[in-house]
Each structure stands twice: as C-alpha cells, then as structure tokens.
PDB file of N, CA, C and O in Angstrom:
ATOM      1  N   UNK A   1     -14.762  -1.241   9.677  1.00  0.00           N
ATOM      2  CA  UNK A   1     -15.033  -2.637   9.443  1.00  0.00           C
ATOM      3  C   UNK A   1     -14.990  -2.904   7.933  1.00  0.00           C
ATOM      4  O   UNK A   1     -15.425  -2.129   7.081  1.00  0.00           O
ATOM      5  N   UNK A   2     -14.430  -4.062   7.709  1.00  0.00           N
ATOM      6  CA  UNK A   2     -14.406  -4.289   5.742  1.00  0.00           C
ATOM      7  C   UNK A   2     -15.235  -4.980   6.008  1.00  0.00           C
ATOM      8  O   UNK A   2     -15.472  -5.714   6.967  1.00  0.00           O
ATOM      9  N   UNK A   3     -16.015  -4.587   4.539  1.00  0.00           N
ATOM     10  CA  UNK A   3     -16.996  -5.258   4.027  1.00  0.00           C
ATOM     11  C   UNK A   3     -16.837  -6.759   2.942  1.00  0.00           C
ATOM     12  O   UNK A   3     -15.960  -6.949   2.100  1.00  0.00           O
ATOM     13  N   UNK A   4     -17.698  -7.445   3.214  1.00  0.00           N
ATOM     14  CA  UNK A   4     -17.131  -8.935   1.938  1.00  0.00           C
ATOM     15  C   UNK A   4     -18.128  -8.484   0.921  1.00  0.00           C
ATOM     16  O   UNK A   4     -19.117  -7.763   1.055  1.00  0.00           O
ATOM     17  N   UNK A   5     -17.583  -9.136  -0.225  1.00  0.00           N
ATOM     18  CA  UNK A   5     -18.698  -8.824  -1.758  1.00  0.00           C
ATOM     19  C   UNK A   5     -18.365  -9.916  -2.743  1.00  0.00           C
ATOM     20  O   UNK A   5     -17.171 -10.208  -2.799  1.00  0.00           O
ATOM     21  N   UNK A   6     -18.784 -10.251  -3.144  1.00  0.00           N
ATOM     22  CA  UNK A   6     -19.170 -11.066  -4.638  1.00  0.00           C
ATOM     23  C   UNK A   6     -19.340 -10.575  -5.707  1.00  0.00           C
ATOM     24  O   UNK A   6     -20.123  -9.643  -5.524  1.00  0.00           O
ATOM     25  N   UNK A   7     -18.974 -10.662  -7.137  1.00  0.00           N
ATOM     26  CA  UNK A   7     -19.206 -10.026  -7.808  1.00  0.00           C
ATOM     27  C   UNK A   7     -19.378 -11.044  -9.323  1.00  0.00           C
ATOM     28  O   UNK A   7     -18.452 -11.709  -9.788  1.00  0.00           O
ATOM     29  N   UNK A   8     -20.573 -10.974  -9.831  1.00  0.00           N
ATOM     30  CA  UNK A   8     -20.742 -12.034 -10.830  1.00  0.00           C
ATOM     31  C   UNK A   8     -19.860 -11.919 -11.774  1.00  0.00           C
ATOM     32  O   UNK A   8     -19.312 -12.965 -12.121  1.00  0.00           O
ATOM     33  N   UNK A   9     -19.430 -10.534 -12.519  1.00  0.00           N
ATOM     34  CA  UNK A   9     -18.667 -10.156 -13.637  1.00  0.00           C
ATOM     35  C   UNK A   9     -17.084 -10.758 -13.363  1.00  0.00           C
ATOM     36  O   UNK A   9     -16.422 -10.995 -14.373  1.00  0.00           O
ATOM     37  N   UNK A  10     -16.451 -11.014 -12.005  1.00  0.00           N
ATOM     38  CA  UNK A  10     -15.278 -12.059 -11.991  1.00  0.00           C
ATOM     39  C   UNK A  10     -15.676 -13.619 -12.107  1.00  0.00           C
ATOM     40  O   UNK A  10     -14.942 -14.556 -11.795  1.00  0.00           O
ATOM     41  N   UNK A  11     -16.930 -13.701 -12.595  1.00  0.00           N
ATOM     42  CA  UNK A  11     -17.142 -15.352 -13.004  1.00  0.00           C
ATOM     43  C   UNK A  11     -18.242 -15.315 -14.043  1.00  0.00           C
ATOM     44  O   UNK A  11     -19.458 -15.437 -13.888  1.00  0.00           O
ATOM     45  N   UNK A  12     -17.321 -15.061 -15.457  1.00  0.00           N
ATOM     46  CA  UNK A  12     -18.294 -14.958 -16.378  1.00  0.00           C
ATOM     47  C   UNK A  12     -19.212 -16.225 -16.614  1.00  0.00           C
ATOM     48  O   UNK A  12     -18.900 -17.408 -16.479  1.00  0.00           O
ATOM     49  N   UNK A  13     -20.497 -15.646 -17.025  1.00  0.00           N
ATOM     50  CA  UNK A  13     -21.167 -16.998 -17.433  1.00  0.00           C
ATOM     51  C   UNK A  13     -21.991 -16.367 -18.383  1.00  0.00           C
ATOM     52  O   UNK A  13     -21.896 -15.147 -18.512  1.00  0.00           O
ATOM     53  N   UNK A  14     -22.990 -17.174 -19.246  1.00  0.00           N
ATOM     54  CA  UNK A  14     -23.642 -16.883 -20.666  1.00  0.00           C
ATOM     55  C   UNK A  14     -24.652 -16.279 -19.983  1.00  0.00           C
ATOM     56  O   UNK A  14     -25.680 -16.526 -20.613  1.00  0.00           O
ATOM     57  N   UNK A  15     -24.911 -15.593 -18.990  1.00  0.00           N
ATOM     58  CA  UNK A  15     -25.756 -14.824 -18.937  1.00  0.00           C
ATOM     59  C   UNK A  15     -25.086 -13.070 -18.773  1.00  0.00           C
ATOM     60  O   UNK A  15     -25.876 -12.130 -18.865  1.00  0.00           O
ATOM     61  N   UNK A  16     -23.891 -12.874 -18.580  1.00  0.00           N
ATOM     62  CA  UNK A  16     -23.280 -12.065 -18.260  1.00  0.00           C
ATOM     63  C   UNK A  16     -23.712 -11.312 -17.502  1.00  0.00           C
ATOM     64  O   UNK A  16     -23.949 -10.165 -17.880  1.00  0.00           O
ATOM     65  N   UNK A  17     -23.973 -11.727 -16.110  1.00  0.00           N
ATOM     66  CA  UNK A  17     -24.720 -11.404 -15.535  1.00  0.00           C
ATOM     67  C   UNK A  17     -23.468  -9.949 -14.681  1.00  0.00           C
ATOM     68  O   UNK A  17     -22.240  -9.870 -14.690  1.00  0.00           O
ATOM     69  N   UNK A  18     -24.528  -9.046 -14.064  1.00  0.00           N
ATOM     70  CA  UNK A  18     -23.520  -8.271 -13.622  1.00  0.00           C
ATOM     71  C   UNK A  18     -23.835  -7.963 -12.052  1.00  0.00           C
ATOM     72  O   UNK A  18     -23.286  -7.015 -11.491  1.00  0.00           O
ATOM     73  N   UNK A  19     -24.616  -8.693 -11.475  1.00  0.00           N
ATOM     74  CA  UNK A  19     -24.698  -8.369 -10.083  1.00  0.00           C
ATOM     75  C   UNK A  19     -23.288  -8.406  -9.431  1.00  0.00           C
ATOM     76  O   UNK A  19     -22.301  -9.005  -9.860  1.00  0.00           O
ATOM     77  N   UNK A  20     -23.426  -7.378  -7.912  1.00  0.00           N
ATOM     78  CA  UNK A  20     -22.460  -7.377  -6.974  1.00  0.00           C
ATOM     79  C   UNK A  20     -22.979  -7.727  -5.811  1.00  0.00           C
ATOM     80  O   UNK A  20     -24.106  -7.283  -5.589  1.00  0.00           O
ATOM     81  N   UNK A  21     -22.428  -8.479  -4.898  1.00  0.00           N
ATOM     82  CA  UNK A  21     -23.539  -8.478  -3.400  1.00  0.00           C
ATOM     83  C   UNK A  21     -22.540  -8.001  -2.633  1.00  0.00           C
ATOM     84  O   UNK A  21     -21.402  -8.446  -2.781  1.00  0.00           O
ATOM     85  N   UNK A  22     -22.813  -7.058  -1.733  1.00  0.00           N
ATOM     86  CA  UNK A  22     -22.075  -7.125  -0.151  1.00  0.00           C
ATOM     87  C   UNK A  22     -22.188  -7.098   1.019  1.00  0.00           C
ATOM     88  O   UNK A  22     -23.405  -7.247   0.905  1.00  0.00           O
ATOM     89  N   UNK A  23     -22.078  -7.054   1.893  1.00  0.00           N
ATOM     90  CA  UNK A  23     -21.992  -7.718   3.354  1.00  0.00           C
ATOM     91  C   UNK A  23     -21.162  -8.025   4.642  1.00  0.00           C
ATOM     92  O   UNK A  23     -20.072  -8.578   4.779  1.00  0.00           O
ATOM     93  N   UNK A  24     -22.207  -7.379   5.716  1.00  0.00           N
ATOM     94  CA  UNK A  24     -20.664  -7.348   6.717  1.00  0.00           C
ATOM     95  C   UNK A  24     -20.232  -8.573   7.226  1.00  0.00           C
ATOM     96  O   UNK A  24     -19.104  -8.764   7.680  1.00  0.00           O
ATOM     97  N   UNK A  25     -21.215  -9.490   7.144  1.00  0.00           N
ATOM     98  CA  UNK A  25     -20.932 -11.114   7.709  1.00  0.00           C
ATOM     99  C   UNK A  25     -20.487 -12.241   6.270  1.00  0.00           C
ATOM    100  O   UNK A  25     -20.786 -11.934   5.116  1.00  0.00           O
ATOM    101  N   UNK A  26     -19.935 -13.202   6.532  1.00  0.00           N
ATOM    102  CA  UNK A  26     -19.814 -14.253   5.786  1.00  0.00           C
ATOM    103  C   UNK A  26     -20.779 -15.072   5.022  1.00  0.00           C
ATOM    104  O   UNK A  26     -20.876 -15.475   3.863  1.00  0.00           O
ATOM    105  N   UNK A  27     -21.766 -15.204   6.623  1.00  0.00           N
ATOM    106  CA  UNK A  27     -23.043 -15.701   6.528  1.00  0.00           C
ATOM    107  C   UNK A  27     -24.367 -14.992   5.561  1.00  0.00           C
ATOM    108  O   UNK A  27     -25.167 -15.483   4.765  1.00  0.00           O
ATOM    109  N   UNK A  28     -24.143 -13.650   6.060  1.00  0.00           N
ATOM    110  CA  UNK A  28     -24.990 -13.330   5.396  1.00  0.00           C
ATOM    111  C   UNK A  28     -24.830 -13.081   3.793  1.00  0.00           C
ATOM    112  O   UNK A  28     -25.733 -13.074   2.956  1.00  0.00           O
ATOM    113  N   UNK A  29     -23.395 -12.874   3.590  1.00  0.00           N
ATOM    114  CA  UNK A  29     -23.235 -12.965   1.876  1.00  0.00           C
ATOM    115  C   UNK A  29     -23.321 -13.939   1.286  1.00  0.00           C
ATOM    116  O   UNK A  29     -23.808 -14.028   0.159  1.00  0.00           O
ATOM    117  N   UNK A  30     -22.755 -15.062   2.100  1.00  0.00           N
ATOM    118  CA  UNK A  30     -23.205 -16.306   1.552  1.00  0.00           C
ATOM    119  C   UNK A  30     -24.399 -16.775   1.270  1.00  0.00           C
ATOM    120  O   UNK A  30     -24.555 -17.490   0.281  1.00  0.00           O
ATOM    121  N   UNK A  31     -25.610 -16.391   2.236  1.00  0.00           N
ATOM    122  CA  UNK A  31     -27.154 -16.540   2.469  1.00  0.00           C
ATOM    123  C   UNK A  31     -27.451 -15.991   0.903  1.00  0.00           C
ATOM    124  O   UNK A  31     -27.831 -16.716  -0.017  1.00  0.00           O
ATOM    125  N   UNK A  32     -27.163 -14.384   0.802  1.00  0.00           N
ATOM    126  CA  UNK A  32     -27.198 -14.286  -0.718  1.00  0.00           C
ATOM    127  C   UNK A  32     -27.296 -14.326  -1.807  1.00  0.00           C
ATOM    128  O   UNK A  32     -28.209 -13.914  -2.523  1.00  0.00           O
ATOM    129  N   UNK A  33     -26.007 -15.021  -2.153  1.00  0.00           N
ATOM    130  CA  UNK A  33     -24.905 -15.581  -3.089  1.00  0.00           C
ATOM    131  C   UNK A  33     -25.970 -16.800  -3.720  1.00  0.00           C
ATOM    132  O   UNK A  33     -26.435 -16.985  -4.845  1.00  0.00           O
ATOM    133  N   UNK A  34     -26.102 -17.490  -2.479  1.00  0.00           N
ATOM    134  CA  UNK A  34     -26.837 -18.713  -3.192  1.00  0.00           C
ATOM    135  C   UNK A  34     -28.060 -18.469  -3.332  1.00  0.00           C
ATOM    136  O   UNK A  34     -28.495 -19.162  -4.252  1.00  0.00           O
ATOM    137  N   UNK A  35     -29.223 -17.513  -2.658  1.00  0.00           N
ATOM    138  CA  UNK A  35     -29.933 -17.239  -3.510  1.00  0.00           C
ATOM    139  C   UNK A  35     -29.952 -16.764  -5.242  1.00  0.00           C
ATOM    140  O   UNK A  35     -30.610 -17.323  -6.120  1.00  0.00           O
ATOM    141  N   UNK A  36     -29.227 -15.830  -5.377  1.00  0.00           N
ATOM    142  CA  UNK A  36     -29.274 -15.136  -6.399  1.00  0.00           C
ATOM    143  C   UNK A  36     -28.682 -16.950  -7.694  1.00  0.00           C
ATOM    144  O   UNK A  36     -29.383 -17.569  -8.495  1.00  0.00           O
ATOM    145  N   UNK A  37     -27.473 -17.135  -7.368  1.00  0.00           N
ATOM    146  CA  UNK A  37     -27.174 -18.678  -7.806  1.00  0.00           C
ATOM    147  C   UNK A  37     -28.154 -19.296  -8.246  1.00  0.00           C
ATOM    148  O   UNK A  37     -28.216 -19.586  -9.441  1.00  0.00           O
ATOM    149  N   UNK A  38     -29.034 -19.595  -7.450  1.00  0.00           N
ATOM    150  CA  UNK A  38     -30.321 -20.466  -7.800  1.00  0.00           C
ATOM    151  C   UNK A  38     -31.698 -19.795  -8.487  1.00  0.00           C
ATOM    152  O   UNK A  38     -32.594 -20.291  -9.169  1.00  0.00           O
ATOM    153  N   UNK A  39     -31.433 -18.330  -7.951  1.00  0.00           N
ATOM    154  CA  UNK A  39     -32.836 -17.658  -8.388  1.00  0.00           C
ATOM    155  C   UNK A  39     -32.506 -17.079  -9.740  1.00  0.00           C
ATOM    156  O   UNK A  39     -33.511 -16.606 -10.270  1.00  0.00           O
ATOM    157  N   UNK A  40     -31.585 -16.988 -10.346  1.00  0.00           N
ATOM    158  CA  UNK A  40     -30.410 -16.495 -11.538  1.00  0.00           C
ATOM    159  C   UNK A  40     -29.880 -17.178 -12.346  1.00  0.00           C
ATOM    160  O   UNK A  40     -29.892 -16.805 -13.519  1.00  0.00           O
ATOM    161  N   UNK A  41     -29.329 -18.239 -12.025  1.00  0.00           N
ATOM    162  CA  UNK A  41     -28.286 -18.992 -12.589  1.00  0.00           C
ATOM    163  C   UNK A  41     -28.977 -20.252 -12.621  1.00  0.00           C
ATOM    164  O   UNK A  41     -28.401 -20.876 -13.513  1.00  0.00           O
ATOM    165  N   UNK A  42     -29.745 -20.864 -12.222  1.00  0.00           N
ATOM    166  CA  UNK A  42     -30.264 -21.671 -11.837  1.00  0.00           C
ATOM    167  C   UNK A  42     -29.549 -23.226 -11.371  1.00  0.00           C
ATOM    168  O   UNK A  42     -29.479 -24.361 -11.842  1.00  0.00           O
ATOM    169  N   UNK A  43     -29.116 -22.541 -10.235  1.00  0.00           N
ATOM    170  CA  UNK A  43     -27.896 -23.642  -9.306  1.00  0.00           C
ATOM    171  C   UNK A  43     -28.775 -24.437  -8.080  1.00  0.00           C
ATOM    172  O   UNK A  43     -29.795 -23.901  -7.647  1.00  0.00           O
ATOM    173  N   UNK A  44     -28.400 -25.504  -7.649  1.00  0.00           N
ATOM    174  CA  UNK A  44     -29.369 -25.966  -6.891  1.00  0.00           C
ATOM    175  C   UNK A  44     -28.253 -26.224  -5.558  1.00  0.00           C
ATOM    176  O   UNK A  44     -27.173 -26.807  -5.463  1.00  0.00           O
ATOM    177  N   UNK A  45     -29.299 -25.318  -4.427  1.00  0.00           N
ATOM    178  CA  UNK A  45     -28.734 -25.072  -3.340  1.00  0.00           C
ATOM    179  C   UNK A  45     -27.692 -26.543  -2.590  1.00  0.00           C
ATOM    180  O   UNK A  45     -28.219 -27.545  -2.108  1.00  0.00           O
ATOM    181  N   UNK A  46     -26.496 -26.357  -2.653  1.00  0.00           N
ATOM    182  CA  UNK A  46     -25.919 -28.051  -1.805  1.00  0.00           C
ATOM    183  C   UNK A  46     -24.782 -26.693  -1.479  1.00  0.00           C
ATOM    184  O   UNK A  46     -24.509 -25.503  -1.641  1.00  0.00           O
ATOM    185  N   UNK A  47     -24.313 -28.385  -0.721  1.00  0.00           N
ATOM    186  CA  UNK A  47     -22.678 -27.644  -0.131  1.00  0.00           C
ATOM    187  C   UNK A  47     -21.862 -27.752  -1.053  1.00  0.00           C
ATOM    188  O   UNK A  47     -20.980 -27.002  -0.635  1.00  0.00           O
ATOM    189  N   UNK A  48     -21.619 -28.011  -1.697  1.00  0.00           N
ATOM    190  CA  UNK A  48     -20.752 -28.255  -2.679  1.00  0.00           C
ATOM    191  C   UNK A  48     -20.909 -26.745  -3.418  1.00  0.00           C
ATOM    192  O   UNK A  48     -19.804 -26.204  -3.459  1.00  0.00           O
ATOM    193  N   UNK A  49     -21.871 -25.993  -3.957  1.00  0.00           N
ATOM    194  CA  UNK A  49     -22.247 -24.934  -4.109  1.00  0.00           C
ATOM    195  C   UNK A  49     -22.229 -23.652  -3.224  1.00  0.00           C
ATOM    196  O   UNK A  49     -22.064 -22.574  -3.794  1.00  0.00           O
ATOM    197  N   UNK A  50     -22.384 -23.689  -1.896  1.00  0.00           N
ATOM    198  CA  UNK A  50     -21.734 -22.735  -0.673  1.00  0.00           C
ATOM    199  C   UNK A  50     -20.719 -22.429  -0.883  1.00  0.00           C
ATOM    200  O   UNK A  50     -20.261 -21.288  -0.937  1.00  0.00           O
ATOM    201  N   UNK A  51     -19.933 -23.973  -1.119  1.00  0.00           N
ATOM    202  CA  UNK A  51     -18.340 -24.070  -0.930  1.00  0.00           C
ATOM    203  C   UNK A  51     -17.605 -23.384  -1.793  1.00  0.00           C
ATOM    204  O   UNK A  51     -16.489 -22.898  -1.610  1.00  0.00           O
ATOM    205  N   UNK A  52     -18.290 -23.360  -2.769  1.00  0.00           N
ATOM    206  CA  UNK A  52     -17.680 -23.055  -4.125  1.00  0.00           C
ATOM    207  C   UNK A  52     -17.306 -20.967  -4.103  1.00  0.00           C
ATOM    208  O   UNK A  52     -16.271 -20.303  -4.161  1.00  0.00           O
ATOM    209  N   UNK A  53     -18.984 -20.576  -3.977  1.00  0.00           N
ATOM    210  CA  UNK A  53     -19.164 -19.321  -3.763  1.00  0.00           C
ATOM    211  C   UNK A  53     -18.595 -18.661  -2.460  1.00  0.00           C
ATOM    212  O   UNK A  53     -18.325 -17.461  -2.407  1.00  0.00           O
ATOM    213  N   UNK A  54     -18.435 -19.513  -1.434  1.00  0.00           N
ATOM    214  CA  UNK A  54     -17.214 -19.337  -0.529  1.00  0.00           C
ATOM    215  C   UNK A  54     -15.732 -18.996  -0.866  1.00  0.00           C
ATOM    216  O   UNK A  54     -15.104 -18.052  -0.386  1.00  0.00           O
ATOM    217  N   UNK A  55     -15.292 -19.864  -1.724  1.00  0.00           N
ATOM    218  CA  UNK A  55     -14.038 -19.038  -2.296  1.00  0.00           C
ATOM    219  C   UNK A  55     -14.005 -17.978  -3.192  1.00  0.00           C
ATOM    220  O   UNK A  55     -12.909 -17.520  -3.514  1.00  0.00           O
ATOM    221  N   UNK A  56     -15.159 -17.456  -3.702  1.00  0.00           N
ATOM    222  CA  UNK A  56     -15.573 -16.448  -4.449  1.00  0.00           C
ATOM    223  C   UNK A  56     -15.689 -14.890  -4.053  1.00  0.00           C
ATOM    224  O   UNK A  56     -15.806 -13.911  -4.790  1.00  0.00           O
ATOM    225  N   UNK A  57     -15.591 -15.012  -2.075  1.00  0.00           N
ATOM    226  CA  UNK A  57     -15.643 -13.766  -1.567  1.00  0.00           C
ATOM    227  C   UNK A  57     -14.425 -13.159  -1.248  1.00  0.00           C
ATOM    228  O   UNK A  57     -13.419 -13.829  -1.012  1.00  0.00           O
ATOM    229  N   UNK A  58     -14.444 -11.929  -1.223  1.00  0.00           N
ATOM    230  CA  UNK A  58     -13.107 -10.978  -1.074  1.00  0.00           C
ATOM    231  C   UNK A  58     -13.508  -9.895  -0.564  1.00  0.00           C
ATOM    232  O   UNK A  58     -14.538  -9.390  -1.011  1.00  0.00           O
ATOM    233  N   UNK A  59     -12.701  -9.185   0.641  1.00  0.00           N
ATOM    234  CA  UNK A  59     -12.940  -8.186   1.230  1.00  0.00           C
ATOM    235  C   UNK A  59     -12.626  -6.866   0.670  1.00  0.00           C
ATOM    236  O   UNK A  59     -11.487  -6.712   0.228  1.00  0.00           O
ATOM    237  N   UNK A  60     -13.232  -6.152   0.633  1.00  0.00           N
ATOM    238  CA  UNK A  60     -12.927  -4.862   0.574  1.00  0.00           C
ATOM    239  C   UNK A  60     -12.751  -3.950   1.685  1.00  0.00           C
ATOM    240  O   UNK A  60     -12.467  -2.771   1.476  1.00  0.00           O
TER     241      UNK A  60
END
C-alpha cells in the first residue's frame, strides 16, 4: 500500500519549518496537515486551506 506525506520543506516559509507527515488515508493526512497549519503556522482552519494542503500531498 503507498503511503501519502506532506512535507513542509517543499513549501518554504519564514519559519523553515521542517516537519513531514504521513499517512495511509487522505483524510487522515489531511486531519493533520491542518492541524500542524494552524498549531505552527498559524493558519485558520477553512476550506480554502484543506484545499490548498490537498494539492500539497504526494504518494510515496
């Protein structure tokens, strides 16, 4: 089964942040993603923000 992952260091930002997340579901990386987003980055949970970090995942 491939796994999906995220990886902050392909979307630099002034925190240079270096987390990776991965995950066997969509859902659950996404569930994630936007935590760390908001608890990190300080992004405020919408769809517009899902959506975004949605195109951000890639399988391995």
């Amino acid at each position: 089964m491939s796994r999906l992952s995220i990886d902050c260091r392909e979307h630099p930002s002034k925190s240079n942040c270096s987390v990776a997340i991965s995950a066997d579901t969509k859902k659950e990386l996404l569930d994630a993603a936007v935590q760390h987003a908001v608890a990190v980055h300080g992004h405020q949970d919408s769809p517009q923000l899902r959506e975004q970090i949605g195109t951000m995942i890639k399988t391995t």
